[in-house]
C-alpha positions as a Markdown table, in Angstrom:
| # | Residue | x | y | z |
|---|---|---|---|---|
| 1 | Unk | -9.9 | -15.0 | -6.2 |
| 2 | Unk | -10.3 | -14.9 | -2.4 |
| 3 | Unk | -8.0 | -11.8 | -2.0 |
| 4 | Unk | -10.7 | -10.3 | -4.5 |
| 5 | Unk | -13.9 | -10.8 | -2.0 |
| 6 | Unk | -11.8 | -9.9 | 1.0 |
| 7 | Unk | -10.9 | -6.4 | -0.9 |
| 8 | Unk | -14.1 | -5.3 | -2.7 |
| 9 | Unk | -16.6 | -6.1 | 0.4 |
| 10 | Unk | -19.1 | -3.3 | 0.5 |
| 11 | Unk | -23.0 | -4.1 | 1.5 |
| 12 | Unk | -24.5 | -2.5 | -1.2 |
| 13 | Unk | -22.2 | -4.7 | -4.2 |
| 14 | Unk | -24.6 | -7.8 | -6.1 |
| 15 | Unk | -23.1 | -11.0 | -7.1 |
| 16 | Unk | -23.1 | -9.4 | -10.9 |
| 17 | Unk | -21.6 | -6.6 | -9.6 |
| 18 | Unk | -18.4 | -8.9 | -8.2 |
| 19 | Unk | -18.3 | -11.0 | -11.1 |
| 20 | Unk | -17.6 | -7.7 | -13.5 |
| 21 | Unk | -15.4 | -6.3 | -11.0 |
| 22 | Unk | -13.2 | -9.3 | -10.6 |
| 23 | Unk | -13.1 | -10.6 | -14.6 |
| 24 | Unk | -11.7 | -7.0 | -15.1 |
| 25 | Unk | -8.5 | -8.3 | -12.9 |
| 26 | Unk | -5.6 | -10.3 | -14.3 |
| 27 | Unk | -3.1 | -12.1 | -11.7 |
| 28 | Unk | 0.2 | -10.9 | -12.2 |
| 29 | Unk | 3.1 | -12.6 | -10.7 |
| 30 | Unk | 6.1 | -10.2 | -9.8 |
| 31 | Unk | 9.9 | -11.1 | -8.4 |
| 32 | Unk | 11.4 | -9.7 | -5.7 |
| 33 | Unk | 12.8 | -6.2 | -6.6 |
| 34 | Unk | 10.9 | -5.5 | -9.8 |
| 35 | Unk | 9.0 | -2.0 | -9.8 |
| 36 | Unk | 5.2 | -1.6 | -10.1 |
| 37 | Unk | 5.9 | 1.7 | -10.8 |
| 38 | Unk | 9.1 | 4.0 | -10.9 |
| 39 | Unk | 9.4 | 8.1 | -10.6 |
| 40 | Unk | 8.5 | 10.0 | -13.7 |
| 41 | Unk | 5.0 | 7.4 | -15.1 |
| 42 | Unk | 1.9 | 7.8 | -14.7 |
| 43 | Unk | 0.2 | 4.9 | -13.3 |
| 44 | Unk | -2.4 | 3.2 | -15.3 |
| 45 | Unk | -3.1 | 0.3 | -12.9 |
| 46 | Unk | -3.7 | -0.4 | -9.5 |
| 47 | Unk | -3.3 | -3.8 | -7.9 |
| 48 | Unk | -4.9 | -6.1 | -5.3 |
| 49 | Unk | -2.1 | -7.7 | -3.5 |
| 50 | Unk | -2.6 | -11.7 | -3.2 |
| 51 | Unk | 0.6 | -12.4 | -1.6 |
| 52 | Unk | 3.9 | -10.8 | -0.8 |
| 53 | Unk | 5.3 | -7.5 | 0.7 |
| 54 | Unk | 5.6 | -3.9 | -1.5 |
| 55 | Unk | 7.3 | -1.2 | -0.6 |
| 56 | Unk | 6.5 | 2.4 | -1.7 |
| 57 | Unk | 9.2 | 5.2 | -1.7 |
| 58 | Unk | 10.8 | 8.6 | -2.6 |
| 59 | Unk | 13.5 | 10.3 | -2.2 |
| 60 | Unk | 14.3 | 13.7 | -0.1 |
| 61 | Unk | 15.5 | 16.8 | -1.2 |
| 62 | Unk | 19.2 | 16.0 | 0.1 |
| 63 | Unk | 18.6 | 12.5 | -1.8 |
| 64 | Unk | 17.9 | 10.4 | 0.6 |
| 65 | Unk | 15.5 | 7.2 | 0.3 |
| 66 | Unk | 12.5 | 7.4 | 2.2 |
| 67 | Unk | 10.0 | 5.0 | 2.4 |
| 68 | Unk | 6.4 | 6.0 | 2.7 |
| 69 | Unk | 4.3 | 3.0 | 2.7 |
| 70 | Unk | 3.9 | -0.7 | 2.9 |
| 71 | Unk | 1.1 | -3.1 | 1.6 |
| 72 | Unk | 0.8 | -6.4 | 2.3 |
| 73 | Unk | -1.4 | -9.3 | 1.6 |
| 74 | Unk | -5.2 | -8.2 | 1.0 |
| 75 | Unk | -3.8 | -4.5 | 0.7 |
| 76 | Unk | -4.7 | -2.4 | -2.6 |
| 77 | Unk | -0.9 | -1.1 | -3.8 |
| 78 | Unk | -2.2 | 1.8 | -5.7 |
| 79 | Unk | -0.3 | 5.8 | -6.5 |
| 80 | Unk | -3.3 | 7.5 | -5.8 |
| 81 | Unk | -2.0 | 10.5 | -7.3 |
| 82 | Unk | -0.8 | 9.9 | -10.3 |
| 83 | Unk | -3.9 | 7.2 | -11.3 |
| 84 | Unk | -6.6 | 9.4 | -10.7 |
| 85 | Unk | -4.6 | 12.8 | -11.3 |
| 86 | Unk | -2.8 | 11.6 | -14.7 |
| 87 | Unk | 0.1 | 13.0 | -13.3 |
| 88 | Unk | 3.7 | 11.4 | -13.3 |
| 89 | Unk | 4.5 | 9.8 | -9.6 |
| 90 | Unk | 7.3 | 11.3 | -7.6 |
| 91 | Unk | 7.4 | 7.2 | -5.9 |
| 92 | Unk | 8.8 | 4.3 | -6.7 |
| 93 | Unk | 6.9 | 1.2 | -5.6 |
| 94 | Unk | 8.6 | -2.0 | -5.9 |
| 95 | Unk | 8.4 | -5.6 | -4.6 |
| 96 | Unk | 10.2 | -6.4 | -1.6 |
| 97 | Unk | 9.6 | -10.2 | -1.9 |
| 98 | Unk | 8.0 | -12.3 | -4.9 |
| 99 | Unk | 4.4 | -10.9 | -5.2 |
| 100 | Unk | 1.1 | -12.3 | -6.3 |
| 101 | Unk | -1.3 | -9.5 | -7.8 |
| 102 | Unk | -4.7 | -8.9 | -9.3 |
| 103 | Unk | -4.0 | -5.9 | -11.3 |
| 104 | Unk | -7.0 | -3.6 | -13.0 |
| 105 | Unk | -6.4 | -1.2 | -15.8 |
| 106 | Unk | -7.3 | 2.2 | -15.2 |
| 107 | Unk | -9.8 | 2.2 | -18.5 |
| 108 | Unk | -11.2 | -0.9 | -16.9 |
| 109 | Unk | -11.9 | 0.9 | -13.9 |
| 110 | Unk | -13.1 | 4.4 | -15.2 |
| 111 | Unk | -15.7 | 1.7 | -16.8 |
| 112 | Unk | -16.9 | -0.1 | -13.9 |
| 113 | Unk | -16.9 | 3.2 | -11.8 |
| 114 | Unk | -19.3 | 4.4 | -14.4 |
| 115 | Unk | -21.6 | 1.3 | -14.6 |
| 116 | Unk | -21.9 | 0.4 | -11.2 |
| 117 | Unk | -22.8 | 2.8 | -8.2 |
| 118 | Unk | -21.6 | 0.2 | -5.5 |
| 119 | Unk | -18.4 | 0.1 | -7.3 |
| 120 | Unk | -18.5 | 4.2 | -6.5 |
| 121 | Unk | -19.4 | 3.9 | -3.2 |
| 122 | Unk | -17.0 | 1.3 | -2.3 |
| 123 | Unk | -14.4 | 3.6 | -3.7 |
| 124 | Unk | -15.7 | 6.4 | -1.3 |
| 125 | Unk | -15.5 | 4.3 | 1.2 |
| 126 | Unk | -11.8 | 2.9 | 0.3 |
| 127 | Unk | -10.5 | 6.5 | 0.0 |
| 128 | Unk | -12.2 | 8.1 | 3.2 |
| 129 | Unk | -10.4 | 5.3 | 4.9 |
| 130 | Unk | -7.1 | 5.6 | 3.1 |
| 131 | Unk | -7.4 | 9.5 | 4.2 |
| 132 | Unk | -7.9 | 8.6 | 8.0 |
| 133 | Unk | -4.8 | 5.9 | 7.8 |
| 134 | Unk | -2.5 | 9.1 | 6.0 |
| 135 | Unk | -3.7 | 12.1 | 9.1 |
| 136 | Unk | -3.6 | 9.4 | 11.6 |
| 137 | Unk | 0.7 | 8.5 | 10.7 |
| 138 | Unk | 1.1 | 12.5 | 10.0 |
| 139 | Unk | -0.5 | 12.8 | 13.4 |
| 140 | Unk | 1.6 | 9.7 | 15.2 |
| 141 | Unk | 4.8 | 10.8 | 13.3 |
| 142 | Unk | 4.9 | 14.4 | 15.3 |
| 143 | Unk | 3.3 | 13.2 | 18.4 |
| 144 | Unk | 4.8 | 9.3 | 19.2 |
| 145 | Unk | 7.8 | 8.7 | 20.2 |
| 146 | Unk | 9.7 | 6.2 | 17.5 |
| 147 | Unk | 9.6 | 3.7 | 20.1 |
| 148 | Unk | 5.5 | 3.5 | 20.3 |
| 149 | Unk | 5.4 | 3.9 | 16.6 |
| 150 | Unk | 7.5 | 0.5 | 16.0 |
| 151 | Unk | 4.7 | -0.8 | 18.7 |
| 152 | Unk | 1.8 | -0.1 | 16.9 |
| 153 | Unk | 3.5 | -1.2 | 13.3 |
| 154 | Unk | 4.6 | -4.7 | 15.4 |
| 155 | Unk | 0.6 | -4.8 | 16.5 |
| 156 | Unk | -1.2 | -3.9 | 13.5 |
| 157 | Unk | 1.4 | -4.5 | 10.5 |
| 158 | Unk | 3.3 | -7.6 | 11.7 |
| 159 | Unk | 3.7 | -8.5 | 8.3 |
| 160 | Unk | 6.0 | -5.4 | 7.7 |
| 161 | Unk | 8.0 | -6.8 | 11.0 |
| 162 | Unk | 8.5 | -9.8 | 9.6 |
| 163 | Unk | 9.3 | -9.3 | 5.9 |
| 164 | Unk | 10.9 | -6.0 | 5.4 |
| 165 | Unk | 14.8 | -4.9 | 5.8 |
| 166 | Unk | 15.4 | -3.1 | 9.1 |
| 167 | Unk | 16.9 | 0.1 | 7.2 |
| 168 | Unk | 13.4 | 0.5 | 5.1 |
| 169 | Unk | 11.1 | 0.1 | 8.7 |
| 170 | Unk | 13.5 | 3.0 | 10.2 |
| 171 | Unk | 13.3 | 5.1 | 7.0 |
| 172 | Unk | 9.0 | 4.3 | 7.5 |
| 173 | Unk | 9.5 | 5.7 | 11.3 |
| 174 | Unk | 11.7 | 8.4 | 10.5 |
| 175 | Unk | 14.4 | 7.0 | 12.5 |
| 176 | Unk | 17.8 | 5.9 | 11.8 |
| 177 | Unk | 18.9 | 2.3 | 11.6 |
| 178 | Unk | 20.7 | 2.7 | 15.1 |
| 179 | Unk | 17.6 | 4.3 | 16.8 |
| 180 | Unk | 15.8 | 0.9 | 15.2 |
| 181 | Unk | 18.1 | -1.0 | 16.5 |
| 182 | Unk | 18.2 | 0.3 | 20.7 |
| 183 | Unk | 14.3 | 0.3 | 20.1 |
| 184 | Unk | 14.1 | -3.2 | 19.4 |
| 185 | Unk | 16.3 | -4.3 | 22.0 |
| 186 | Unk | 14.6 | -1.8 | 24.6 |
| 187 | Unk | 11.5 | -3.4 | 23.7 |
| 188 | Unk | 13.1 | -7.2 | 24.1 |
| 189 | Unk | 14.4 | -6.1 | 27.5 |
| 190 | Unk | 10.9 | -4.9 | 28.7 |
């Protein structure tokens, strides 16, 4: 329940408020590899990630695998899309390691949205700062080098570092596994 109070803080929430919120959650546990969503669904949950690395991803037009996102421990894994758009996702998000979720229906949701206005402005707030993370990688992406990008993903993602196969890190920095590789050991020999 922890994971709960460290993702819905937001000043304007009342202990009733939290207690709703968090009896609308149901822990989930998940194995490495299994999908929380695939291409083609439309999501009808999001999640609250307790423990364990997820991996978001598509694939290109030449059919490549690209990976787009990571969420870790404390994270909200969530197709933002296709949840609030009804629309089938393009991604695949899938466990890279056995996970731990708290997973809310999107009916359960709608609900609470509805019936509590903290539970709306804490979404605001959640999305505004979901937008800022997506323009500031778009921004990094065109103008950081690769080498600076691994940097700041080792400084503020080390769980990614740690827990996720080389390939799918150089997909996230659109590099290739080779480029990965003479980065890391640039970075060992500074």
């Amino acid at each position: 329940m922890e994971v709960l109070k460290y993702a819905y803080q937001h000043p304007l929430f009342e202990p009733q408020d939290l207690e709703q919120i968090f009896s609308a959650h149901q822990k989930i546990n998940l194995s490495k590899g299994e999908f929380i969503l695939e291409k083609g669904k439309i999501a009808n949950e999001y999640y609250i990630l307790d423990d364990g690395l997820v991996r978001t991803y598509l694939y290109d037009f030449d059919g490549n695998e690209i990976t787009t996102g990571f969420s870790g421990k404390n994270e909200v894994v969530i197709e933002v899309a296709s949840i609030f758009q009804r629309i089938p996702t393009q991604e695949y998000i899938q466990c890279l390691t056995d996970c731990v979720l708290w997973k809310i229906n999107y009916d359960d949701f709608q609900n609470l949205f509805h019936k509590i206005p903290a539970f709306r402005e804490w979404g605001r707030a959640w999305m505004a700062f979901e937008l800022y993370l997506s323009k500031k990688r778009a921004t990094e992406m065109i103008t950081e080098p690769a080498k600076m990008r691994y940097l700041h993903l080792m400084q503020e993602k080390p769980q990614i570092i740690q827990q996720a196969p080389l390939k799918y890190i150089a997909s996230f920095l659109g590099v290739t596994d080779t480029s990965l590789s003479r980065i890391r050991k640039e970075i060992l020999n500074d």
